[in-house]
BASE-772772 format. One line per 2 residues: number of its first residue (from 0); their letters; for each residue x, y, z of N, C-alpha, C, O. Coordinates in pm, whole numbers. Layout:
<atoms>
NUM = A = X,Y,Z,X,Y,Z,X,Y,Z,X,Y,Z; ...
</atoms>
This chain:
<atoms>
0 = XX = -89,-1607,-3620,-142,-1491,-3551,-173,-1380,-3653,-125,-1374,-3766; -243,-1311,-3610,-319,-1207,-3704,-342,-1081,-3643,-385,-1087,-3528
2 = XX = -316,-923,-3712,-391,-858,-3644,-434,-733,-3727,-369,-678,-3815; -561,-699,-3680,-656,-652,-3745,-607,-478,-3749,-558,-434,-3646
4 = XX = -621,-396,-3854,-618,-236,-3837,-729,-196,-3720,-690,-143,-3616; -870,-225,-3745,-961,-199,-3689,-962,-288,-3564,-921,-404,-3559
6 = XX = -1008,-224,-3473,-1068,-326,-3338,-1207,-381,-3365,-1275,-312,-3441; -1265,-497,-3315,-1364,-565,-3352,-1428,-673,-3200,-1373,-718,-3099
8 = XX = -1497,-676,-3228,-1598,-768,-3173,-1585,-879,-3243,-1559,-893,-3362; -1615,-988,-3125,-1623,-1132,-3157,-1720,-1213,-3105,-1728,-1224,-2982
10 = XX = -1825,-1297,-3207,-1924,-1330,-3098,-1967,-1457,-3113,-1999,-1458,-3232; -1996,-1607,-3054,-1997,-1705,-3108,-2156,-1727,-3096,-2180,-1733,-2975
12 = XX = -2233,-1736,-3145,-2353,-1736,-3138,-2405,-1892,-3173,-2517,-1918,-3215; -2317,-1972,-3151,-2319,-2101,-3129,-2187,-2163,-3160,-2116,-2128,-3255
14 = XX = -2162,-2240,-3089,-2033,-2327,-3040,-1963,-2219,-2925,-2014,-2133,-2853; -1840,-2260,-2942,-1702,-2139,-2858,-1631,-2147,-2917,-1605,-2246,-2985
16 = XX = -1567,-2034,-2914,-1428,-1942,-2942,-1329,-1974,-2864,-1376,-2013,-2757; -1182,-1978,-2865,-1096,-1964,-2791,-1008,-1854,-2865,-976,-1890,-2978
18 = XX = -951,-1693,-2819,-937,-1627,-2880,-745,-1623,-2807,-718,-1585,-2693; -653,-1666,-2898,-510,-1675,-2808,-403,-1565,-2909,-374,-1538,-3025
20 = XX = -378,-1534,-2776,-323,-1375,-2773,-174,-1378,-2729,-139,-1492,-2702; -77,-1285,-2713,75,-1277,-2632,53,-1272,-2492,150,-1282,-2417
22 = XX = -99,-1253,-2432,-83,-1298,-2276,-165,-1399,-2235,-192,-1412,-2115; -222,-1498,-2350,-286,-1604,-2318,-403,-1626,-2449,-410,-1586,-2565
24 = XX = -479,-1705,-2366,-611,-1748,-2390,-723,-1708,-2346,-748,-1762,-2239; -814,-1626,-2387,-869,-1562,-2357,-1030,-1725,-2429,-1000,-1802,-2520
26 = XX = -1154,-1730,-2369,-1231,-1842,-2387,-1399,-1805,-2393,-1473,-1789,-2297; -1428,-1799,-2521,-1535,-1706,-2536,-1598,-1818,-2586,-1574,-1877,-2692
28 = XX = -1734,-1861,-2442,-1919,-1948,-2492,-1983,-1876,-2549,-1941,-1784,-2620; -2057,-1894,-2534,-2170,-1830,-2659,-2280,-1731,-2555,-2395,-1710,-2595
30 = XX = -2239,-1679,-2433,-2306,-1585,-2333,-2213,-1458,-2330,-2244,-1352,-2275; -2060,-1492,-2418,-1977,-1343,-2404,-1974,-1296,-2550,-2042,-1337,-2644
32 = XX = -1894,-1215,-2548,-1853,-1167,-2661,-1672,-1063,-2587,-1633,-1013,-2481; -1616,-1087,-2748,-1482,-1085,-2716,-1427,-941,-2779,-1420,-955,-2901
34 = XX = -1401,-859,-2755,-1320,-699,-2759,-1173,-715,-2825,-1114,-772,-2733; -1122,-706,-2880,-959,-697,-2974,-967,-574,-2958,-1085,-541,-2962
36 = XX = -894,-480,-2941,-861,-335,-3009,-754,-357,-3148,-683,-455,-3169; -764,-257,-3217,-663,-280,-3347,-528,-294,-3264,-514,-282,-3142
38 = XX = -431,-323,-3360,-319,-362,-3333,-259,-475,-3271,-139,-491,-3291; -342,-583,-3175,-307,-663,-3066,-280,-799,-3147,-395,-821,-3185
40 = XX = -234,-862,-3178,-198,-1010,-3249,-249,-1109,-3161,-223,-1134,-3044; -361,-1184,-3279,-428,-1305,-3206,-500,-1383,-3329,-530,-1339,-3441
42 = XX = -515,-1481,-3288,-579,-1570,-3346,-711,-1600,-3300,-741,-1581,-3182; -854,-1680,-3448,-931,-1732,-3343,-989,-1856,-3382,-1029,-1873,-3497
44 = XX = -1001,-1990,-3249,-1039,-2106,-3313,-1138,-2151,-3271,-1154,-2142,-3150; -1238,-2212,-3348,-1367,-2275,-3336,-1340,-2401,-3287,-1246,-2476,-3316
46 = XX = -1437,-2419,-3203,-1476,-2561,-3132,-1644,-2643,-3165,-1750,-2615,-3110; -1628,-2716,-3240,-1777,-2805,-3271,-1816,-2702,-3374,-1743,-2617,-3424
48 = XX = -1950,-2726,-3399,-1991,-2616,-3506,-2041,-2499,-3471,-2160,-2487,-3441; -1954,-2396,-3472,-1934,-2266,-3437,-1994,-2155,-3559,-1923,-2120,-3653
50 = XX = -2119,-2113,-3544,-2171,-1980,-3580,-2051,-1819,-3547,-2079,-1754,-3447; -1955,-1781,-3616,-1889,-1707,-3568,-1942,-1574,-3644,-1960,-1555,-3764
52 = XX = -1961,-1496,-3538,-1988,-1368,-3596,-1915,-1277,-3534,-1881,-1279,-3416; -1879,-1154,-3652,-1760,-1062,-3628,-1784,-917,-3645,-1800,-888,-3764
54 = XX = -1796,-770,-3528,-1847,-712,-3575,-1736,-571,-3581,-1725,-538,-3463; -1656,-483,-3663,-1578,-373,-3672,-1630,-263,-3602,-1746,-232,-3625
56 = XX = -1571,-203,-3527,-1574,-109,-3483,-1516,70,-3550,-1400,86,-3585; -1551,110,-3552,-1473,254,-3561,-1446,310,-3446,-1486,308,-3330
58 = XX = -1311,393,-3555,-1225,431,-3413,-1272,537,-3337,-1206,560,-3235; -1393,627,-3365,-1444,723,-3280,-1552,626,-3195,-1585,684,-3092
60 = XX = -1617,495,-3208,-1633,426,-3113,-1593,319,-3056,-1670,253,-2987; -1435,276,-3082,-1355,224,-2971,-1275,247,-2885,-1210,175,-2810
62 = XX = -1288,423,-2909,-1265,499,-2818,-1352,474,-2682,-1296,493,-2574; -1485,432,-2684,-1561,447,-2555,-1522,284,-2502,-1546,272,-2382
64 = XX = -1490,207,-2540,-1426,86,-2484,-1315,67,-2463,-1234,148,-2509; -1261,-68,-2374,-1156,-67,-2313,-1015,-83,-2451,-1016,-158,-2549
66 = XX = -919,6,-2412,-793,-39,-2509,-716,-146,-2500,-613,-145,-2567; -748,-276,-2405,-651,-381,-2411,-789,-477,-2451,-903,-431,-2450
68 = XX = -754,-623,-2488,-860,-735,-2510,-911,-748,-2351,-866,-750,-2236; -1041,-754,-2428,-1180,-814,-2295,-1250,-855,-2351,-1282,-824,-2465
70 = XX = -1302,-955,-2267,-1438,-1083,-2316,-1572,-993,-2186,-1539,-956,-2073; -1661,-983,-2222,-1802,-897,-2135,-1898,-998,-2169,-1915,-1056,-2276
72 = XX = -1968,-1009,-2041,-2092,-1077,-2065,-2215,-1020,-2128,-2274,-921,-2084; -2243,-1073,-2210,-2302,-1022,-2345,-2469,-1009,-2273,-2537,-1105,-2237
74 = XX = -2499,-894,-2267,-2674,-901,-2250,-2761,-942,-2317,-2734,-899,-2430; -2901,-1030,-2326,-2965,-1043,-2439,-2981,-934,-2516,-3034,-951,-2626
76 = XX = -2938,-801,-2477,-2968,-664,-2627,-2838,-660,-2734,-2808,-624,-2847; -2790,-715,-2627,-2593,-738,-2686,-2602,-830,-2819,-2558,-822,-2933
78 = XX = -2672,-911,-2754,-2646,-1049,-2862,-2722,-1025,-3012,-2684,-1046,-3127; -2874,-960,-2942,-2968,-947,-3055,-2894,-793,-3195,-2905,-761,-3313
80 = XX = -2844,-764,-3104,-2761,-668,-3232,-2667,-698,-3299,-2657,-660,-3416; -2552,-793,-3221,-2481,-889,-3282,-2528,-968,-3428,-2485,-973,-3543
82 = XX = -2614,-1012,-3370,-2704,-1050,-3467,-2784,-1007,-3563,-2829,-1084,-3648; -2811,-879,-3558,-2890,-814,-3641,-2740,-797,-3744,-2714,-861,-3846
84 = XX = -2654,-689,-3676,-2580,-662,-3731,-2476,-762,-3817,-2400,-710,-3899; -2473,-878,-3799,-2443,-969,-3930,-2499,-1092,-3964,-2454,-1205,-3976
86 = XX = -2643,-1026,-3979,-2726,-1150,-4037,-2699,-1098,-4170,-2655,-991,-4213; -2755,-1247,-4243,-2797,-1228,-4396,-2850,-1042,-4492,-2947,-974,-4461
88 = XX = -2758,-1013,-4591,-2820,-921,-4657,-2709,-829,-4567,-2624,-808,-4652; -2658,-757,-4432,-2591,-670,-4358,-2456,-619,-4419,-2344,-642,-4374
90 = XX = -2494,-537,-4545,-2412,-498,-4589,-2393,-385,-4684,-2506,-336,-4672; -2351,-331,-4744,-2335,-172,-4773,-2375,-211,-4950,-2311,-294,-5014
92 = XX = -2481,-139,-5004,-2464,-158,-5129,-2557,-60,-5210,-2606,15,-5126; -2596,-32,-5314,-2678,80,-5413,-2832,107,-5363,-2917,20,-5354
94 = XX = -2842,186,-5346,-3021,178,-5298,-3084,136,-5414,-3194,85,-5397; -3046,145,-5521,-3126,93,-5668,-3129,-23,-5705,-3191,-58,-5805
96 = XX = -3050,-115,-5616,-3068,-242,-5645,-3170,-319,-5580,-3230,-293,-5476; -3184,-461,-5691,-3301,-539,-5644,-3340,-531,-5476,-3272,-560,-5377
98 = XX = -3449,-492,-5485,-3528,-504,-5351,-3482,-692,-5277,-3468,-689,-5155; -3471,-775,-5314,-3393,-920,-5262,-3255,-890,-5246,-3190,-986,-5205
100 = XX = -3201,-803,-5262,-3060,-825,-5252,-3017,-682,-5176,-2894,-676,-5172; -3067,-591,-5129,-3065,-472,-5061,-3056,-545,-4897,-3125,-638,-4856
102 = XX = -2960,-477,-4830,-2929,-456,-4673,-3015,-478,-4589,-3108,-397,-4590; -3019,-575,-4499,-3142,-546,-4421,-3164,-436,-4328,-3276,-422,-4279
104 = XX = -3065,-351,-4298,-3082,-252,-4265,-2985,-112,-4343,-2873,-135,-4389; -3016,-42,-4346,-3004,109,-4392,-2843,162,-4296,-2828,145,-4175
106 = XX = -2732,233,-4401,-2619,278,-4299,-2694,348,-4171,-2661,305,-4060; -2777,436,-4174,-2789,495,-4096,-2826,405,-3943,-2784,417,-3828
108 = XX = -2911,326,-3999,-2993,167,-3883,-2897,118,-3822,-2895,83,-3704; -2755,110,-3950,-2663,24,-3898,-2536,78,-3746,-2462,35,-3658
110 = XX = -2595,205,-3816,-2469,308,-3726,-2553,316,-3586,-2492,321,-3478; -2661,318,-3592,-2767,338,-3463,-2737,240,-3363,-2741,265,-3243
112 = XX = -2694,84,-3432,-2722,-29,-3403,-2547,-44,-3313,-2506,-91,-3207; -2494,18,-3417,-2315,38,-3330,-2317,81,-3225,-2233,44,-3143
114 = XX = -2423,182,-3188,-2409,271,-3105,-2461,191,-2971,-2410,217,-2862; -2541,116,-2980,-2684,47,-2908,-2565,-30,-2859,-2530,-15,-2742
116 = XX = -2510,-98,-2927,-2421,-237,-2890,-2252,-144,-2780,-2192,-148,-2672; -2254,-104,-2858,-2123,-18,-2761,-2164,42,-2592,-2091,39,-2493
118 = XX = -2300,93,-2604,-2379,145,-2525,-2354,9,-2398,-2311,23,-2283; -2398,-115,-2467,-2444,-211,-2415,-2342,-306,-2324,-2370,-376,-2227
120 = XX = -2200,-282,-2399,-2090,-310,-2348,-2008,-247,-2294,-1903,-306,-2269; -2021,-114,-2255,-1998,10,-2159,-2076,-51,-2040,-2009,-56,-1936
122 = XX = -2175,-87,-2033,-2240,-84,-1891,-2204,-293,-1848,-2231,-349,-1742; -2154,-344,-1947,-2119,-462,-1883,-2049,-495,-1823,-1968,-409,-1786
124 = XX = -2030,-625,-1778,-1928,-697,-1624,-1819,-776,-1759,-1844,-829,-1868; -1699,-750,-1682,-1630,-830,-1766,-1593,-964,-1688,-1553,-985,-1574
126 = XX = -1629,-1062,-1815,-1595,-1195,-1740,-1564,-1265,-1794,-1634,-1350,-1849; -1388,-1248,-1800,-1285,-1329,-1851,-1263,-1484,-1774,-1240,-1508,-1656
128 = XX = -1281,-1583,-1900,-1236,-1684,-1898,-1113,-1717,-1943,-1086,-1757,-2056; -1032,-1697,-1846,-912,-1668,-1923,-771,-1729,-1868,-735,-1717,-1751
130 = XX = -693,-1800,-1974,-565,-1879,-1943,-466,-1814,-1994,-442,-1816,-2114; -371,-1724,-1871,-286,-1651,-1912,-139,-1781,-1974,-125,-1899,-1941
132 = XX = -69,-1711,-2053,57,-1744,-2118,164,-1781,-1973,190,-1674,-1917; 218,-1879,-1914,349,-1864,-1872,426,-1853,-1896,464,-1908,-1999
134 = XX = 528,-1757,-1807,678,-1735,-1854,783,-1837,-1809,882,-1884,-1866; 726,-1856,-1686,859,-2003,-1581,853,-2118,-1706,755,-2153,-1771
136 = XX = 980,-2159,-1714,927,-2308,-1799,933,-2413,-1689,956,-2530,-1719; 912,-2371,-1546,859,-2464,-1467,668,-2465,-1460,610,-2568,-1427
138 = XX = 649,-2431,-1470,483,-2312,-1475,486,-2381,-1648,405,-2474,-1641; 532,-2379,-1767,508,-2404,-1899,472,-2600,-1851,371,-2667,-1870
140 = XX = 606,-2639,-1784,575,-2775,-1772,453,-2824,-1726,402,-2921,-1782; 404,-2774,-1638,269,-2801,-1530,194,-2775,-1671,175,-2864,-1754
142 = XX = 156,-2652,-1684,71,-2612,-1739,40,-2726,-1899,-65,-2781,-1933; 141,-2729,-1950,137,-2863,-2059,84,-2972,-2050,10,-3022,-2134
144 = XX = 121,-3027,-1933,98,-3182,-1889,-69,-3139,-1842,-157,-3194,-1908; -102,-3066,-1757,-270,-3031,-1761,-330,-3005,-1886,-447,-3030,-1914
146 = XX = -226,-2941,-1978,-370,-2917,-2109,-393,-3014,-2169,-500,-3019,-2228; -280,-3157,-2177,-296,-3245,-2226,-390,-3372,-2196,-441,-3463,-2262
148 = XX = -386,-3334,-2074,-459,-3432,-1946,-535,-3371,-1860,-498,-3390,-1744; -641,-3297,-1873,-657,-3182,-1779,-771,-3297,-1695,-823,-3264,-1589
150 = XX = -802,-3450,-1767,-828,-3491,-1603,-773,-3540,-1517,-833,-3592,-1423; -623,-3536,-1529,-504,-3544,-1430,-530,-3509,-1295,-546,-3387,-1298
152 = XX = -544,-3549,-1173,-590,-3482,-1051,-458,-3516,-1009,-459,-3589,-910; -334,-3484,-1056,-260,-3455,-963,-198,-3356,-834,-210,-3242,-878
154 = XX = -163,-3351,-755,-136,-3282,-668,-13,-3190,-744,52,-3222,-843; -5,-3093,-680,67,-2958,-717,211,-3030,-687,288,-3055,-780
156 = XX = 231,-3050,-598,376,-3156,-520,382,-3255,-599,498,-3295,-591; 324,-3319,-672,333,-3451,-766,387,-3377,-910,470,-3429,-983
158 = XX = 334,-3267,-932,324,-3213,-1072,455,-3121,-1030,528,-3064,-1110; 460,-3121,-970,613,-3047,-917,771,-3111,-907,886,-3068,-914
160 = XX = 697,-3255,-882,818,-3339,-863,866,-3416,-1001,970,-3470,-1040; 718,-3387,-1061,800,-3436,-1261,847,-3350,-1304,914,-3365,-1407
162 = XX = 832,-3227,-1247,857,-3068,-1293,1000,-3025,-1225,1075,-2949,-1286; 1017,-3049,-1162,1191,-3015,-1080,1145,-2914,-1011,1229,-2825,-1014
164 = XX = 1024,-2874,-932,998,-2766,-882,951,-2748,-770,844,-2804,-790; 942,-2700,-621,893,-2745,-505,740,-2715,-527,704,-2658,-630
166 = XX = 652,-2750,-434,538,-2712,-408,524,-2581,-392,443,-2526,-467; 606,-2483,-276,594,-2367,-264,613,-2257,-403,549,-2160,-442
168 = XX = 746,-2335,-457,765,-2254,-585,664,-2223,-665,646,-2106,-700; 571,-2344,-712,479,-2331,-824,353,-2256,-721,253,-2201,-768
170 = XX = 370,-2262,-635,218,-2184,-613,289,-2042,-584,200,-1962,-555; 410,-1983,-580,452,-1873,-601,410,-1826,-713,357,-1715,-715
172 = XX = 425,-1896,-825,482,-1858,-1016,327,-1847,-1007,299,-1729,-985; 224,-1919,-1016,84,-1950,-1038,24,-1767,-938,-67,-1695,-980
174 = XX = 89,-1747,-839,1,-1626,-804,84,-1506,-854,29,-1396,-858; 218,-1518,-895,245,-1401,-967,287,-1351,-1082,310,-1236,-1120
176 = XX = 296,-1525,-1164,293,-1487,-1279,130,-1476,-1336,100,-1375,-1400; 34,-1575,-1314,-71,-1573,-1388,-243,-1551,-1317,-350,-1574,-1373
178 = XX = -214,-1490,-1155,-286,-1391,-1087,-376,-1510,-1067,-489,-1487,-1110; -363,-1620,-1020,-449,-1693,-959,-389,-1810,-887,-273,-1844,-913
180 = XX = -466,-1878,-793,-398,-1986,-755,-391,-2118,-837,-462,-2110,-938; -334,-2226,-825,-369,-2328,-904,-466,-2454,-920,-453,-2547,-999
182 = XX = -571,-2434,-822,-659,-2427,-779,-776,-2403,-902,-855,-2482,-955; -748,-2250,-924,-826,-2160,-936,-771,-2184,-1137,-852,-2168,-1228
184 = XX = -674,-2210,-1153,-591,-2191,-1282,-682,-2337,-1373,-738,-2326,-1482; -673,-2478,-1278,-685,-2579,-1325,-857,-2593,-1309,-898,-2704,-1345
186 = XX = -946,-2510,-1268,-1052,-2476,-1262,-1118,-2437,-1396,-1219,-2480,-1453; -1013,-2324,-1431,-1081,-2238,-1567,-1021,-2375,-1651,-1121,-2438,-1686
188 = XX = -897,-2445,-1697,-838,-2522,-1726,-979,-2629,-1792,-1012,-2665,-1905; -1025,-2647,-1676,-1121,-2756,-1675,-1239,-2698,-1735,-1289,-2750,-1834
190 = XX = -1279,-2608,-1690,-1448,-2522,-1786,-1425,-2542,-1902,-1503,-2608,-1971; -1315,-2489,-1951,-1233,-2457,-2098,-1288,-2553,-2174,-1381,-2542,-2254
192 = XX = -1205,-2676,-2136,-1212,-2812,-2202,-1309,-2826,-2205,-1351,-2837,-2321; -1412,-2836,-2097,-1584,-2883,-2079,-1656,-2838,-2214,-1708,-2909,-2300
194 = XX = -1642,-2682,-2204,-1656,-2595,-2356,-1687,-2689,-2460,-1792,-2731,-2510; -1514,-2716,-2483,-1485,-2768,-2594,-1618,-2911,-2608,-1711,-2903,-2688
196 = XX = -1600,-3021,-2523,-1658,-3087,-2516,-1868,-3091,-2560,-1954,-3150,-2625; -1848,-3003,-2484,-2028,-2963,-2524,-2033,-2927,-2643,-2111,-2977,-2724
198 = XX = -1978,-2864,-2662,-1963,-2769,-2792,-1973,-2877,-2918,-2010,-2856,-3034; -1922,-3008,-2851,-1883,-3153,-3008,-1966,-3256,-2953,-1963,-3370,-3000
200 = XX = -2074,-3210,-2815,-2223,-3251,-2817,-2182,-3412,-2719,-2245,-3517,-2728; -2104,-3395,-2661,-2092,-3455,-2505,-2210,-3419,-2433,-2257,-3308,-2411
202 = XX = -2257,-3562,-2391,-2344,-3524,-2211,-2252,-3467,-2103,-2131,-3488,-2108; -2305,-3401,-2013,-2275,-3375,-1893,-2220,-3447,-1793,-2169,-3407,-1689
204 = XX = -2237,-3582,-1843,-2129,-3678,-1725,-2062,-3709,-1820,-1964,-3736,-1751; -2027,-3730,-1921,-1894,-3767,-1969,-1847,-3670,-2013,-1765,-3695,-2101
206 = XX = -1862,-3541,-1986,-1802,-3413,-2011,-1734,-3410,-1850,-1619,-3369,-1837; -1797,-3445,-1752,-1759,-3429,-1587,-1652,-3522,-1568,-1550,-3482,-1510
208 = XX = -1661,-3657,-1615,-1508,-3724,-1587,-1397,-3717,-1657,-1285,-3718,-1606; -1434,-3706,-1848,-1305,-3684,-1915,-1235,-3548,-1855,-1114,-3549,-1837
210 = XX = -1296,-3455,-1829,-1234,-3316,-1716,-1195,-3360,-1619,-1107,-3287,-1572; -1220,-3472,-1542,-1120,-3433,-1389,-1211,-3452,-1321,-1184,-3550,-1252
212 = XX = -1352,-3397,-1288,-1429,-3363,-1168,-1458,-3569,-1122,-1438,-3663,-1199; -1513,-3575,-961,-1511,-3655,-962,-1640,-3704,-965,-1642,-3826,-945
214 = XX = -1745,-3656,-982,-1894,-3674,-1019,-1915,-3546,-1099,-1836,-3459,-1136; -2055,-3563,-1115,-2101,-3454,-1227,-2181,-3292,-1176,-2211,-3184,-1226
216 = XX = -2191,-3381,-1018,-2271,-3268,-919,-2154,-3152,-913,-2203,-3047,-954; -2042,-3139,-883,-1916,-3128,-862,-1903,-3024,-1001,-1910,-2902,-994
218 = XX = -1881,-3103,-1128,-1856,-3005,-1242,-1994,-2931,-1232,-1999,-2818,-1184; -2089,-2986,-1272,-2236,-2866,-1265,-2170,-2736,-1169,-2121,-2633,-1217
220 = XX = -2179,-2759,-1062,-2144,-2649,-951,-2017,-2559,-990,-2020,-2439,-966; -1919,-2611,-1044,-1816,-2554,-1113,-1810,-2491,-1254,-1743,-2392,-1285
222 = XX = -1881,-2553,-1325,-1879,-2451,-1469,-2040,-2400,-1461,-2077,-2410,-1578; -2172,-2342,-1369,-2222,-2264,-1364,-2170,-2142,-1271,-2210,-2029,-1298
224 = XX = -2095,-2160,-1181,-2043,-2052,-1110,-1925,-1972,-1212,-1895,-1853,-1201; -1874,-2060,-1304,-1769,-1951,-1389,-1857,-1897,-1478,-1864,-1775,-1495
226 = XX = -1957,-2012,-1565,-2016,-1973,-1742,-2173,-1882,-1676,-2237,-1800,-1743; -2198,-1914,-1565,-2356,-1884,-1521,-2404,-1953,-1580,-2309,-1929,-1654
228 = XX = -2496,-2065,-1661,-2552,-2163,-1646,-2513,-2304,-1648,-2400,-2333,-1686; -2589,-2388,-1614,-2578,-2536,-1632,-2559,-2577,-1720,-2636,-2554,-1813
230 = XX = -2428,-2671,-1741,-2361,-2771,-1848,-2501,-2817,-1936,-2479,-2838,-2056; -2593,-2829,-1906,-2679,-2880,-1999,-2766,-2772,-2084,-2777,-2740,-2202
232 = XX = -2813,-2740,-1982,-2855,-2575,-2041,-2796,-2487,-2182,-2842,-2439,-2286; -2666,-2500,-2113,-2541,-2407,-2196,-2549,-2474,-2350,-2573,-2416,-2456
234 = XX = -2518,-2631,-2324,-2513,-2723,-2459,-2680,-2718,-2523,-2697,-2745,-2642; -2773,-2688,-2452,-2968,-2741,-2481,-2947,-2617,-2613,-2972,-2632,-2733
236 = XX = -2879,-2465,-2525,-2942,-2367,-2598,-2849,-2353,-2732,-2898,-2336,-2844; -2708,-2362,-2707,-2608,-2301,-2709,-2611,-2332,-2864,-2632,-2254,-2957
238 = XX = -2580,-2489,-2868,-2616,-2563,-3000,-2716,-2558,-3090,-2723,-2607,-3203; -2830,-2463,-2995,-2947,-2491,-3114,-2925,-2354,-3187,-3019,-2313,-3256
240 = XX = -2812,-2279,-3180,-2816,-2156,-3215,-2904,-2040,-3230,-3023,-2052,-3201; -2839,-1883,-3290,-2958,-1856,-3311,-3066,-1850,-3390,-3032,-1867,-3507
242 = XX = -3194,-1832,-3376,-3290,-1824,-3503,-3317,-1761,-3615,-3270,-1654,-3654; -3409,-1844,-3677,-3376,-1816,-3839,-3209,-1837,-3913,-3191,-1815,-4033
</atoms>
């Protein structure tokens, strides 16, 4: 685990991120971008071949964003500054030097460009993909045996009964330790993995059964309602990264 003085932006501009923190997993495609404030301890790991780009903030503008970690759905103006802001050459150096090796943009461009992007993530939706940490080590057990197997379709009462735990119990722990049902838990569970999968250039049906779903109509309908587009789509664009 790691943690940064500065708060920063995180942006995968091809592959995904999984960004894991002291209250989870937080699961960043290549349509979000991910918020740290300084101080918070986390790690971050690439899935398939991951374009990772990283952008610092100052503290008179992470003041206008949120103070705990958030993942926001990144607008196309979001991304394209992302991008501006650490492409090739984006970096601080002598105005007297070789014209090939000078900044592609100017501090001042660059500070404009902070501003544009902060602007941009002030007015966004936040949309966490996100696998909180359990505390029950009845809730740790479940949760293990799914990450390992997450196309396990077992029943909550089955996964309960290897677990020493009733049915009612775990769907207690699941809505108040980690604010969703389990349902809803082994859902994101499943996108997650899908991620991963596309991301190392899986089709869409063998991304749909090694997950769990029991056809592919089924996952489609399920990881465009969390990611907003189609499993194929997501992998068509996602992978071809961005340009130039």
């Amino acid at each position: 685990m790691q943690s940064h003085a500065r708060g920063h932006l995180v942006y995968a501009a091809r592959g995904v991120l999984a960004v894991h923190g002291e209250r989870g997993t937080a699961v960043v495609p290549a349509n979000r971008v991910a918020w740290t404030p300084a101080g918070f301890t986390h790690q971050h790991r690439a899935h398939g071949d991951t374009d990772m780009r990283i952008v610092f903030l100052a503290p008179s503008l992470a003041r206008l964003v949120p103070d705990r970690p958030v993942v926001f759905l990144a607008s196309d103006l979001a991304r394209e500054v992302l991008l501006a802001l650490t492409g090739p050459r984006n970096y601080d150096t002598d105005a007297d030097a070789p014209h090939h090796t000078r900044p592609a943009h100017t501090r001042p461009a660059r500070s404009r460009l902070h501003r544009v992007l902060v602007d941009e993530l002030r007015e966004a939706h936040e949309q966490p993909l996100h696998l909180p940490e359990p505390r029950d080590d009845r809730l740790r057990a479940v949760s293990r045996l799914l990450y390992e197997n997450p196309a396990d379709n077992a029943t909550l009462a089955e996964l309960g009964r290897t677990t020493g735990a009733s049915t009612r119990t775990l769907s207690r722990l699941f809505r108040d330790e980690l604010g969703m049902t389990f349902y809803e838990w082994r859902t994101q569970l499943r996108v997650y993995h899908a991620l991963v999968l596309l991301a190392d250039s899986h089709d869409t049906t063998q991304t749909a059964y090694a997950c769990g779903w029991a056809n592919p109509s089924s996952f489609i309908a399920a990881f465009t309602h969390i990611i907003g587009t189609t499993p194929g789509r997501y992998r068509a664009e996602r992978n071809a990264g961005p340009p130039g």
